[in-house]
mmCIF file as gemmi writes it, N, C-alpha and C atoms, coordinates in Angstrom:
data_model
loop_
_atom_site.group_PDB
_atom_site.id
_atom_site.type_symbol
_atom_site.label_atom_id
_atom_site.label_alt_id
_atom_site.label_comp_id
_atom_site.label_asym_id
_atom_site.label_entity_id
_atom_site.label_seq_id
_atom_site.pdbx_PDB_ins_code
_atom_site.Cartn_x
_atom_site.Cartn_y
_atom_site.Cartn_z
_atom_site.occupancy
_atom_site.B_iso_or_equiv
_atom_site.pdbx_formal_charge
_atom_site.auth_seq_id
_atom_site.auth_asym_id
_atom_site.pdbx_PDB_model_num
ATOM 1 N N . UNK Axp A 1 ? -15.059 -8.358 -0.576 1 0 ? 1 A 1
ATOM 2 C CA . UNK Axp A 1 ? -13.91 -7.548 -0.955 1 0 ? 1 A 1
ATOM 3 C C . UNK Axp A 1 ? -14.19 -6.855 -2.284 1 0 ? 1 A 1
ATOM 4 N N . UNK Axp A 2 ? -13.978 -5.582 -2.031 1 0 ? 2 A 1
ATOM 5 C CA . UNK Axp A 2 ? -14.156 -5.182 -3.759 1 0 ? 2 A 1
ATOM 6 C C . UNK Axp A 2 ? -13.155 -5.591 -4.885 1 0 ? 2 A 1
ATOM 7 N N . UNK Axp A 3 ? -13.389 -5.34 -5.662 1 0 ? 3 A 1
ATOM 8 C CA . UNK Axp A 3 ? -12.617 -5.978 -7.084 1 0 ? 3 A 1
ATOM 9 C C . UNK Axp A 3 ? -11.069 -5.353 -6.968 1 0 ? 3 A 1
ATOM 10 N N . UNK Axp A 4 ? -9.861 -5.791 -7.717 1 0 ? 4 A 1
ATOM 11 C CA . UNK Axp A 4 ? -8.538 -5.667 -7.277 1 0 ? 4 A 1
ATOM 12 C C . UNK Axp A 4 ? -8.227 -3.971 -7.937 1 0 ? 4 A 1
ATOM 13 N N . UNK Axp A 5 ? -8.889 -3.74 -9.346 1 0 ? 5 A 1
ATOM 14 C CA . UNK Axp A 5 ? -8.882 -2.517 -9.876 1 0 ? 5 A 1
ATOM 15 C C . UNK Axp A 5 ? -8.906 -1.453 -9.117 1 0 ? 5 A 1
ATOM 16 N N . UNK Axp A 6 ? -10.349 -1.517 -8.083 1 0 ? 6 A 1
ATOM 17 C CA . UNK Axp A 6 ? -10.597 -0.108 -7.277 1 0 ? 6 A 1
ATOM 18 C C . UNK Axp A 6 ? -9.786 -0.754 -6.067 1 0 ? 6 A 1
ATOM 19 N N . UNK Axp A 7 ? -9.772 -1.362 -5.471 1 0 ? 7 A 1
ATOM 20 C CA . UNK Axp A 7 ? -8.054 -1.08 -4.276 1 0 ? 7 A 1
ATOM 21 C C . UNK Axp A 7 ? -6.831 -0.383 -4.993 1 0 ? 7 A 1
ATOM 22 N N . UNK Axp A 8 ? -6.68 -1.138 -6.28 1 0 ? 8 A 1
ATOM 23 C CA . UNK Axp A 8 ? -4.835 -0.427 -6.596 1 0 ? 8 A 1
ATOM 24 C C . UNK Axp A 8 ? -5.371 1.368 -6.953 1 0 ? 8 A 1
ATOM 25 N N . UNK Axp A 9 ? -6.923 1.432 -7.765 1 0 ? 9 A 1
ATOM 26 C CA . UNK Axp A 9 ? -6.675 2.989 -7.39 1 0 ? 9 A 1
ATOM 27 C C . UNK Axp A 9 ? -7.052 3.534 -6.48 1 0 ? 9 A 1
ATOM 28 N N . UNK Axp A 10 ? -7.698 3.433 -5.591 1 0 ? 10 A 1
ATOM 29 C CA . UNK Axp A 10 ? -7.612 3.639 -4.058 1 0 ? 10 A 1
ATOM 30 C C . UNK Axp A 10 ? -6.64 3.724 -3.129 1 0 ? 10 A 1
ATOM 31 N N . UNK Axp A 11 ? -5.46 2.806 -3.456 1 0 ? 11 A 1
ATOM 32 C CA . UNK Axp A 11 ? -4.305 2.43 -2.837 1 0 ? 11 A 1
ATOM 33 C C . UNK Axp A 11 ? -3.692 3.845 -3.444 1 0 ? 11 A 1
ATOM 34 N N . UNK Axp A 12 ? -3.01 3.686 -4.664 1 0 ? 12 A 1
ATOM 35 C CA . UNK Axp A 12 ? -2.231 4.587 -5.446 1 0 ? 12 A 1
ATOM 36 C C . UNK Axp A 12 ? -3.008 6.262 -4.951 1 0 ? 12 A 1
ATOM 37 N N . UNK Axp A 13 ? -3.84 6.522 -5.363 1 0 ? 13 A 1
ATOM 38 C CA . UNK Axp A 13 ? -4.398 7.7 -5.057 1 0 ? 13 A 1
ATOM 39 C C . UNK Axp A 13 ? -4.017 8.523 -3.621 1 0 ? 13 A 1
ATOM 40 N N . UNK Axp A 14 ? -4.382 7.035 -2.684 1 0 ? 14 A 1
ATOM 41 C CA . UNK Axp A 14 ? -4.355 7.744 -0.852 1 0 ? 14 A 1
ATOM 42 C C . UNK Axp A 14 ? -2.692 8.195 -1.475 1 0 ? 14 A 1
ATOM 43 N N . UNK Axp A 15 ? -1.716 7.051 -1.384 1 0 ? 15 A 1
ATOM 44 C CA . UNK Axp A 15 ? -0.276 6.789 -1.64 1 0 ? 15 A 1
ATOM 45 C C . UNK Axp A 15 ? 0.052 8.854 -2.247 1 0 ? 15 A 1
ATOM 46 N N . UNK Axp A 16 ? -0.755 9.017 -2.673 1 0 ? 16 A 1
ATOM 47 C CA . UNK Axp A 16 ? -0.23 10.185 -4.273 1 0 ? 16 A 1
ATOM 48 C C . UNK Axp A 16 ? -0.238 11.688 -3.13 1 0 ? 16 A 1
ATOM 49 N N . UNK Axp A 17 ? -1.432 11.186 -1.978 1 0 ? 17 A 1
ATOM 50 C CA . UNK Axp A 17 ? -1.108 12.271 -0.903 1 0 ? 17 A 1
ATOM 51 C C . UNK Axp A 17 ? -0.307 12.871 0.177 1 0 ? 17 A 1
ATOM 52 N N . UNK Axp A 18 ? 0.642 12.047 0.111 1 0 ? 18 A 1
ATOM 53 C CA . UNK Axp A 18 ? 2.175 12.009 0.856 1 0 ? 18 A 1
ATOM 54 C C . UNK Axp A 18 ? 3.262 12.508 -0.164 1 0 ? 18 A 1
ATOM 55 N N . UNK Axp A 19 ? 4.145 13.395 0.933 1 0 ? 19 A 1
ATOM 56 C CA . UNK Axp A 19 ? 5.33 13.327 0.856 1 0 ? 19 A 1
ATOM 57 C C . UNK Axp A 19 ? 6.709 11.866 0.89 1 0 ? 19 A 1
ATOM 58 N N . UNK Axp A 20 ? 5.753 11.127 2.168 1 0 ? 20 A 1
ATOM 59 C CA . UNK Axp A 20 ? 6.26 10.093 2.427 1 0 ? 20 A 1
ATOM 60 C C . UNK Axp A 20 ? 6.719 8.933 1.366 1 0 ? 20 A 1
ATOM 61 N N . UNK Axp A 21 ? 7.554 8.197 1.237 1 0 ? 21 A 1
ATOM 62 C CA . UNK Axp A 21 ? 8.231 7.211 0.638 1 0 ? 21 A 1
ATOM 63 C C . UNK Axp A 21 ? 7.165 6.009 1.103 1 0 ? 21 A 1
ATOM 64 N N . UNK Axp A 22 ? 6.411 5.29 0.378 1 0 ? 22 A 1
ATOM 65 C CA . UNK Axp A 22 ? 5.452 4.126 0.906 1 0 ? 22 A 1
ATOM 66 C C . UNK Axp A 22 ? 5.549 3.173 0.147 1 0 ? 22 A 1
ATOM 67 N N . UNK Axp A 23 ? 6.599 1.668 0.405 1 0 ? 23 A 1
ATOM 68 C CA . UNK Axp A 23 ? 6.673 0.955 -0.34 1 0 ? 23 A 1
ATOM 69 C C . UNK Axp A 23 ? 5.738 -0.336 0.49 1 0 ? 23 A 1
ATOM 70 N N . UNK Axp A 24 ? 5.524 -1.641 -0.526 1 0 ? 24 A 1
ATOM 71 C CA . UNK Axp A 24 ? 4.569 -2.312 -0.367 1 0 ? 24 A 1
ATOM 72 C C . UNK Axp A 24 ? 5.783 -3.318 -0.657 1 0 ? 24 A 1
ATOM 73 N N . UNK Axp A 25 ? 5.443 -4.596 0.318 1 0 ? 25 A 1
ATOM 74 C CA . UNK Axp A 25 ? 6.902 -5.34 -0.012 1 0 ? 25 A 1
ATOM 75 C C . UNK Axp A 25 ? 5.647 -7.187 0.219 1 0 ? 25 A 1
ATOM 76 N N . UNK Axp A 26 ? 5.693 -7.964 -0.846 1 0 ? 26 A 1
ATOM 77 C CA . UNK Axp A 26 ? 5.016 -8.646 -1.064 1 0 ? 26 A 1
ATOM 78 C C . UNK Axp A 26 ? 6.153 -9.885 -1.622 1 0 ? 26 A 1
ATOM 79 N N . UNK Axp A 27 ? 6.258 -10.786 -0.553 1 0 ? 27 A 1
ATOM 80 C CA . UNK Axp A 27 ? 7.093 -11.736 -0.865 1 0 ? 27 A 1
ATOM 81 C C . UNK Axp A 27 ? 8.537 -10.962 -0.945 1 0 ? 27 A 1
ATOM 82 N N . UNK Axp A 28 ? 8.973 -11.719 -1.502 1 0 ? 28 A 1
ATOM 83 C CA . UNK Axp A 28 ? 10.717 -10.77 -2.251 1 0 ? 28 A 1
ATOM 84 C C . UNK Axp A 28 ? 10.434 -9.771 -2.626 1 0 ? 28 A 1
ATOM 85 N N . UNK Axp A 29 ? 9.411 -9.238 -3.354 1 0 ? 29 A 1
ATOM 86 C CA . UNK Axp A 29 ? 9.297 -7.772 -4.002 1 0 ? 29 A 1
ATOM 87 C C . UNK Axp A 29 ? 8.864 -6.801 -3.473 1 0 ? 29 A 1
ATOM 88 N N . UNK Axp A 30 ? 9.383 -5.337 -4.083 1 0 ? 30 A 1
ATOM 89 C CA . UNK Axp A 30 ? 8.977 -4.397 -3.002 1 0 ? 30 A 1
ATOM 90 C C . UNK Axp A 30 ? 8.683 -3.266 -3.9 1 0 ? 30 A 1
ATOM 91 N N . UNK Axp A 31 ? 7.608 -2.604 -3.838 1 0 ? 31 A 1
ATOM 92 C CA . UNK Axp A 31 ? 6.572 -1.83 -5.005 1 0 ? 31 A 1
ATOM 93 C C . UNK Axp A 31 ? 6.147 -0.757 -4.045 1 0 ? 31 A 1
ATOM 94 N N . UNK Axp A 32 ? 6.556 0.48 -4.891 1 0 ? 32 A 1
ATOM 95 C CA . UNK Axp A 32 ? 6.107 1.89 -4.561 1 0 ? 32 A 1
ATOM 96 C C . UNK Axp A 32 ? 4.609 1.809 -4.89 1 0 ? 32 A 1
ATOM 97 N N . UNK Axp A 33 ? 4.215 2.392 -3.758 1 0 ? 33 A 1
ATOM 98 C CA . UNK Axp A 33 ? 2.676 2.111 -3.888 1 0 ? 33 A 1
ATOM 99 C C . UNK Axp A 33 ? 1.974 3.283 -4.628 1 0 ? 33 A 1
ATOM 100 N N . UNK Axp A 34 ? 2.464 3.856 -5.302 1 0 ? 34 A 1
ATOM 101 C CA . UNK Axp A 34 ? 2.464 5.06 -5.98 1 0 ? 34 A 1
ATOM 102 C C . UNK Axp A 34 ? 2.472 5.12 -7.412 1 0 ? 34 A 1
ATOM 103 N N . UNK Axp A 35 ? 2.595 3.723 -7.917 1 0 ? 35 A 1
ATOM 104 C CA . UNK Axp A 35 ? 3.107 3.411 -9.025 1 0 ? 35 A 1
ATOM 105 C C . UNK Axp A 35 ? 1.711 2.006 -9.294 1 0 ? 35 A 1
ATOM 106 N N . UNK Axp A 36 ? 0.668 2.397 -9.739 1 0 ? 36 A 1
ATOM 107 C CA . UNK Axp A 36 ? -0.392 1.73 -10.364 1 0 ? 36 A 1
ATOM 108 C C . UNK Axp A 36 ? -0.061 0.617 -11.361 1 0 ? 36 A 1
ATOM 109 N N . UNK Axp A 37 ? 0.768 0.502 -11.994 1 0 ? 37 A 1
ATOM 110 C CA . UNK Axp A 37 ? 1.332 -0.822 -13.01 1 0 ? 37 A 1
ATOM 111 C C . UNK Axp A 37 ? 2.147 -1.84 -11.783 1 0 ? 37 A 1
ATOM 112 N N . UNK Axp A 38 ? 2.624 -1.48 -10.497 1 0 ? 38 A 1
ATOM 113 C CA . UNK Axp A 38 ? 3.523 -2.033 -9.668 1 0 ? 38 A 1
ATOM 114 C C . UNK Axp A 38 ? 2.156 -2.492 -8.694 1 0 ? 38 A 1
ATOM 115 N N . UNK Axp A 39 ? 1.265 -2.088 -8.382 1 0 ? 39 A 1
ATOM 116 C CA . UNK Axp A 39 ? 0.707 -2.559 -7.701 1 0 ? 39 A 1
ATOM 117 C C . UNK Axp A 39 ? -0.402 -3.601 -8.451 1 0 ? 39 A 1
ATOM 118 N N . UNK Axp A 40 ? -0.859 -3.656 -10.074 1 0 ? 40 A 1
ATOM 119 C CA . UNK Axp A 40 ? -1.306 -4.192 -10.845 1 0 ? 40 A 1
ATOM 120 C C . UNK Axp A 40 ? -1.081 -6.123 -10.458 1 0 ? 40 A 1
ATOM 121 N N . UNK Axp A 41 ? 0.829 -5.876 -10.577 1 0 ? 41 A 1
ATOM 122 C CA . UNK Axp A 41 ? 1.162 -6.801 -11.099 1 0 ? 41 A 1
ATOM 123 C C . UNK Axp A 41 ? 1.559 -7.661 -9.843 1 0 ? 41 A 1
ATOM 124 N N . UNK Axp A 42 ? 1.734 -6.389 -8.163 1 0 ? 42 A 1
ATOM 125 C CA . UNK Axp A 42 ? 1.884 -7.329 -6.937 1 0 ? 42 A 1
ATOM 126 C C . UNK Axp A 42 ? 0.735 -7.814 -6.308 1 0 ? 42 A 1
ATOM 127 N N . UNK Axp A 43 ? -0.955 -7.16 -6.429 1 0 ? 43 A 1
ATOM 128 C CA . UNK Axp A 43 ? -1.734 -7.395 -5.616 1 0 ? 43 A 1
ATOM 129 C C . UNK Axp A 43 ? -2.715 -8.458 -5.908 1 0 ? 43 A 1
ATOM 130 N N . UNK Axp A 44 ? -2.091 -9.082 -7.479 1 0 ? 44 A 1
ATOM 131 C CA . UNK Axp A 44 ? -2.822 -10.164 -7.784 1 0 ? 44 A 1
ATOM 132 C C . UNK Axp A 44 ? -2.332 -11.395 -7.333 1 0 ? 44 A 1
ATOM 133 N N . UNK Axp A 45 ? -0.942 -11.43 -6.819 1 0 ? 45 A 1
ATOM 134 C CA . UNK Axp A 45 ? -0.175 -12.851 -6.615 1 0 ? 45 A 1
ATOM 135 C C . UNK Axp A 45 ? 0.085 -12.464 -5.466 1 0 ? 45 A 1
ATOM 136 N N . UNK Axp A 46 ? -0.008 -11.689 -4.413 1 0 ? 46 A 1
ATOM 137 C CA . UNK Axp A 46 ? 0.315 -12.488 -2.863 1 0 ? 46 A 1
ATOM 138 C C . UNK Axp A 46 ? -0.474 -12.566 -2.132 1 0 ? 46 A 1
ATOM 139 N N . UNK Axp A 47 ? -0.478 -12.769 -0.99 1 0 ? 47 A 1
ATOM 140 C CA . UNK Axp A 47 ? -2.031 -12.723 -0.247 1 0 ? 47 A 1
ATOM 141 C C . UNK Axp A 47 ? -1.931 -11.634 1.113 1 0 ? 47 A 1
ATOM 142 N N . UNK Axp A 48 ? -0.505 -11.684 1.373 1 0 ? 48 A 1
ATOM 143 C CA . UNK Axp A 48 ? -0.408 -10.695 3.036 1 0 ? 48 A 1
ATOM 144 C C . UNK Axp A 48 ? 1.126 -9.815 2.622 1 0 ? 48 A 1
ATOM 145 N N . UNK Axp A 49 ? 0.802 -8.603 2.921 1 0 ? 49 A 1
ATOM 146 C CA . UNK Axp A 49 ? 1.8 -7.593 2.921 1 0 ? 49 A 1
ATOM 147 C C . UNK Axp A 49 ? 2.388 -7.11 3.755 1 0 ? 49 A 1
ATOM 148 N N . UNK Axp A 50 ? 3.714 -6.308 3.635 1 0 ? 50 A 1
ATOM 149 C CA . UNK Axp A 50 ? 3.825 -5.497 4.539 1 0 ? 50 A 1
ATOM 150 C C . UNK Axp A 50 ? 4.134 -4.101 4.478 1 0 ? 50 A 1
ATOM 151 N N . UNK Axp A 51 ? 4.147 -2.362 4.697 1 0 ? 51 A 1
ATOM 152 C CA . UNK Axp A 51 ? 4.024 -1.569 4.333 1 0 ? 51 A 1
ATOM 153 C C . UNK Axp A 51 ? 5.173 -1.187 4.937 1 0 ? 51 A 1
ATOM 154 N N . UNK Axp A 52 ? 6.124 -0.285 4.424 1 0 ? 52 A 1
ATOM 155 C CA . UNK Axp A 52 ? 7.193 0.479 4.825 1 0 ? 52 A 1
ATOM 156 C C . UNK Axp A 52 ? 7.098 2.036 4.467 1 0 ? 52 A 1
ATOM 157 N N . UNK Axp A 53 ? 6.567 2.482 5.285 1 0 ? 53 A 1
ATOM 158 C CA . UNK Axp A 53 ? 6.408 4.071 5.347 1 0 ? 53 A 1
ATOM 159 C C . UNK Axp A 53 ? 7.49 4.708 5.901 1 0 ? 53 A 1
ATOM 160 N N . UNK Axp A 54 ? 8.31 6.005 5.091 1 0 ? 54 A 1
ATOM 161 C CA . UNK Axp A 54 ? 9.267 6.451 5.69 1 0 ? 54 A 1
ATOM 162 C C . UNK Axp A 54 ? 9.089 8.229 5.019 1 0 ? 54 A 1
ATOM 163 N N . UNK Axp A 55 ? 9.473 8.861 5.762 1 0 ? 55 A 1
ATOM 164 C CA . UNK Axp A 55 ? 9.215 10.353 5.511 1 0 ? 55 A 1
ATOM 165 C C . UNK Axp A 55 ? 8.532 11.313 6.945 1 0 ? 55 A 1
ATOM 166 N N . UNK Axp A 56 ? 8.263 13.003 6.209 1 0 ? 56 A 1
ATOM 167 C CA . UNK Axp A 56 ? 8.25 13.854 7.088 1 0 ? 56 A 1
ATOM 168 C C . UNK Axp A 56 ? 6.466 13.522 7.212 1 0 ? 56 A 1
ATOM 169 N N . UNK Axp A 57 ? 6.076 13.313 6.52 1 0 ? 57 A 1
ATOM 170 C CA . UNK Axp A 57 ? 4.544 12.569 6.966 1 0 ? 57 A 1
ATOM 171 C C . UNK Axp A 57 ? 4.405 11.439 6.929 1 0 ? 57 A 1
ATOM 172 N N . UNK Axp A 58 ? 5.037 10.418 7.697 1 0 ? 58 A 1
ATOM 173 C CA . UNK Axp A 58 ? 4.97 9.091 7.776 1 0 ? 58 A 1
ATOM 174 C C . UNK Axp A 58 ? 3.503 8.568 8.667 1 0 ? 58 A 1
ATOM 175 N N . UNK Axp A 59 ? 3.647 9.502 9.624 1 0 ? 59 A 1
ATOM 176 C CA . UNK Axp A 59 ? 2.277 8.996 11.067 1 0 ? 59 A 1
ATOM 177 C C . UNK Axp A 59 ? 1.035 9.142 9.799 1 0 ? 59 A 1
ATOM 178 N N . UNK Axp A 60 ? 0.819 10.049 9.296 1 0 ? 60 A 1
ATOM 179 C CA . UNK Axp A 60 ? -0.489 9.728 8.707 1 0 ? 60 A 1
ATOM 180 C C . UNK Axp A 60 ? -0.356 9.422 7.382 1 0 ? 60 A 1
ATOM 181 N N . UNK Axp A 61 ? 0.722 8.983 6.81 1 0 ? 61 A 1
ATOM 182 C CA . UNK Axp A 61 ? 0.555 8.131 6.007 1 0 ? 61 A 1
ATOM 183 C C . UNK Axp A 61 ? 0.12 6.309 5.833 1 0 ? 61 A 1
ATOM 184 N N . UNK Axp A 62 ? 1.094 6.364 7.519 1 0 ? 62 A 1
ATOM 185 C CA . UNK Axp A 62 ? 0.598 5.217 8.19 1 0 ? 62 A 1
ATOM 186 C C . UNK Axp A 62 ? -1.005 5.202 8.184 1 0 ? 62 A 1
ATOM 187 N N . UNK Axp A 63 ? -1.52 6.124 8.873 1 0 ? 63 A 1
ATOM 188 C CA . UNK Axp A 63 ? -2.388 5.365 9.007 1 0 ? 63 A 1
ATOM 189 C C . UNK Axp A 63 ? -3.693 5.466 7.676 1 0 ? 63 A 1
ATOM 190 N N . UNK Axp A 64 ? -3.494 6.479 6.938 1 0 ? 64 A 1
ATOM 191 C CA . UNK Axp A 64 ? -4.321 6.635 5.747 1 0 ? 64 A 1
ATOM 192 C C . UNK Axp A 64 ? -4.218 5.252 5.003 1 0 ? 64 A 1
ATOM 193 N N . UNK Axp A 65 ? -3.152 4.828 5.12 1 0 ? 65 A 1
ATOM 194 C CA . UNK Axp A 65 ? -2.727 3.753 4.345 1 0 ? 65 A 1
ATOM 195 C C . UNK Axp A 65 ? -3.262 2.426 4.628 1 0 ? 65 A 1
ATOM 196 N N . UNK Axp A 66 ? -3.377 2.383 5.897 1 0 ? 66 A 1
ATOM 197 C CA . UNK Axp A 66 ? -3.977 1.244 7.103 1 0 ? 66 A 1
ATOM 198 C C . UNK Axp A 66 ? -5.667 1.131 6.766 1 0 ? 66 A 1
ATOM 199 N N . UNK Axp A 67 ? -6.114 2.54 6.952 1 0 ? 67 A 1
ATOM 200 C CA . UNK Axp A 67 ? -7.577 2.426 6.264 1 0 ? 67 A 1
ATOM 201 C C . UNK Axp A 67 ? -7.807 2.162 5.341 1 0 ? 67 A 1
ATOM 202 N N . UNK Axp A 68 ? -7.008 2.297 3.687 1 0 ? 68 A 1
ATOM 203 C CA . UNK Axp A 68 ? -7.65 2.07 2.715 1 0 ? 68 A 1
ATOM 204 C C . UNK Axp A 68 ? -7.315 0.804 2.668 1 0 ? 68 A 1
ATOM 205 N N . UNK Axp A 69 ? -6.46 0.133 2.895 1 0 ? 69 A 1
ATOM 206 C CA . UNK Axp A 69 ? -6.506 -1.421 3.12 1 0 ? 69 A 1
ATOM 207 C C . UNK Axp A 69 ? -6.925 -2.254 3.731 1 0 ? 69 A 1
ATOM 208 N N . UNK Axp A 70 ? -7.386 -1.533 4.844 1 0 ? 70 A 1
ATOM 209 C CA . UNK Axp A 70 ? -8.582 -2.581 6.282 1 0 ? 70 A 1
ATOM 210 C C . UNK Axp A 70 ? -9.721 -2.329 4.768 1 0 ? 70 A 1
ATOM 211 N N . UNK Axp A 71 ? -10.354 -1.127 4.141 1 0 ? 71 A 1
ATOM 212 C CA . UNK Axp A 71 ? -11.457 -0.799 3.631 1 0 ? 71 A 1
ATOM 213 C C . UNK Axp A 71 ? -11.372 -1.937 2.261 1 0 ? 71 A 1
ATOM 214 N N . UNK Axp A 72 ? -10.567 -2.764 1.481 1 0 ? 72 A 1
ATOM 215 C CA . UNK Axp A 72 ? -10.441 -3.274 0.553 1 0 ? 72 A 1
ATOM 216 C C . UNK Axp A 72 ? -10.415 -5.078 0.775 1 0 ? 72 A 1
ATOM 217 N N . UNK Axp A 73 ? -10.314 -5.792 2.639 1 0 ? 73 A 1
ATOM 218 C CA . UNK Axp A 73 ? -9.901 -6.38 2.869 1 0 ? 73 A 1
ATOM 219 C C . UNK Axp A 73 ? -8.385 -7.214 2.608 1 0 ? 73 A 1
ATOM 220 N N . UNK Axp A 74 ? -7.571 -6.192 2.432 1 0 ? 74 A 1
ATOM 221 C CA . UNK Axp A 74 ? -6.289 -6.731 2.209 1 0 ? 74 A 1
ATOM 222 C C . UNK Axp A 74 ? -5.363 -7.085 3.612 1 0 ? 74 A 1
ATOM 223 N N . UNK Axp A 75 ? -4.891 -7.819 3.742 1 0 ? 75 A 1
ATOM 224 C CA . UNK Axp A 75 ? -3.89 -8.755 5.063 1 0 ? 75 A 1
ATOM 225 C C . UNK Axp A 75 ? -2.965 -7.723 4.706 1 0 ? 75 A 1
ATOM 226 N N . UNK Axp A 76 ? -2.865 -6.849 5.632 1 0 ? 76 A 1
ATOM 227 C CA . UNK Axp A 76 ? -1.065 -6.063 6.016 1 0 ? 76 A 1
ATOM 228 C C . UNK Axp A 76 ? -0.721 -6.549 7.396 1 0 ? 76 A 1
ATOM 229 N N . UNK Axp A 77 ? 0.476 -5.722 7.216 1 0 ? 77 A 1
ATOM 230 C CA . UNK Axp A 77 ? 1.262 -5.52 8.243 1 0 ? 77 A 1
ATOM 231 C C . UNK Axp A 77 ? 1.993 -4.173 8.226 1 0 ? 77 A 1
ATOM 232 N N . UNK Axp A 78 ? 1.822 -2.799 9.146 1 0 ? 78 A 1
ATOM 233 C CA . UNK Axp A 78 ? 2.724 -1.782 8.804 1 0 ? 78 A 1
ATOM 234 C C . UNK Axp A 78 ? 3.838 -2.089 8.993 1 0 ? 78 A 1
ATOM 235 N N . UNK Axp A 79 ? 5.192 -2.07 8.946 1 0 ? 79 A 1
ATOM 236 C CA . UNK Axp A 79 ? 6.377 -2.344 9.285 1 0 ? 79 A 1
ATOM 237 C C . UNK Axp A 79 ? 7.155 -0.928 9.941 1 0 ? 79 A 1
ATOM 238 N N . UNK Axp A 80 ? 7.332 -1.195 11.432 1 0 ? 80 A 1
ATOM 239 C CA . UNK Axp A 80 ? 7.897 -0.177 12.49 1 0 ? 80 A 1
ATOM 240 C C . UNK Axp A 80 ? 8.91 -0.29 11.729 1 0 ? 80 A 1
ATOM 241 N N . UNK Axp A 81 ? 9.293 0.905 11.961 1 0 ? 81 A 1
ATOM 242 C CA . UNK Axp A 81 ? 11.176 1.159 11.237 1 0 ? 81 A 1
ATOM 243 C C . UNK Axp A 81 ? 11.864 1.756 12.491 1 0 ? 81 A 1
């Protein structure tokens, strides 16, 4: 797995190419994945996520989002809405 630094900017970056609303919901908490200090402070303490994509580019936010996290080994889950 690469180091947690280059996922959150990897994460944040894909995240920065949407219109879409893409929150990251880790335990009780739920972090705009868009927001690099929010993903700092969620991707060190949980182990499996789940992604809530909502917007006029949701389909490929979905799945941009899906790749950079299969690519980092991180445990998701997209969450159908």
């Amino acid at each position: 797995m690469s180091s947690n630094n280059a996922a959150i900017v990897d994460i944040a970056q894909t995240a920065g190419r949407f219109n879409s609303s893409i929150v990251l919901q880790a335990e009780n908490k739920y972090i705009d994945v868009k927001s690099i200090l929010g993903l700092f402070t969620t991707l060190v303490s949980s182990q499996s996520y789940e992604l809530h994509v909502h917007g006029a580019d949701a389909e490929e936010a979905k799945k941009a989002m899906s790749e950079v996290f299969a690519k980092h080994g991180l445990n998701f889950t997209v969450v159908a809405e």
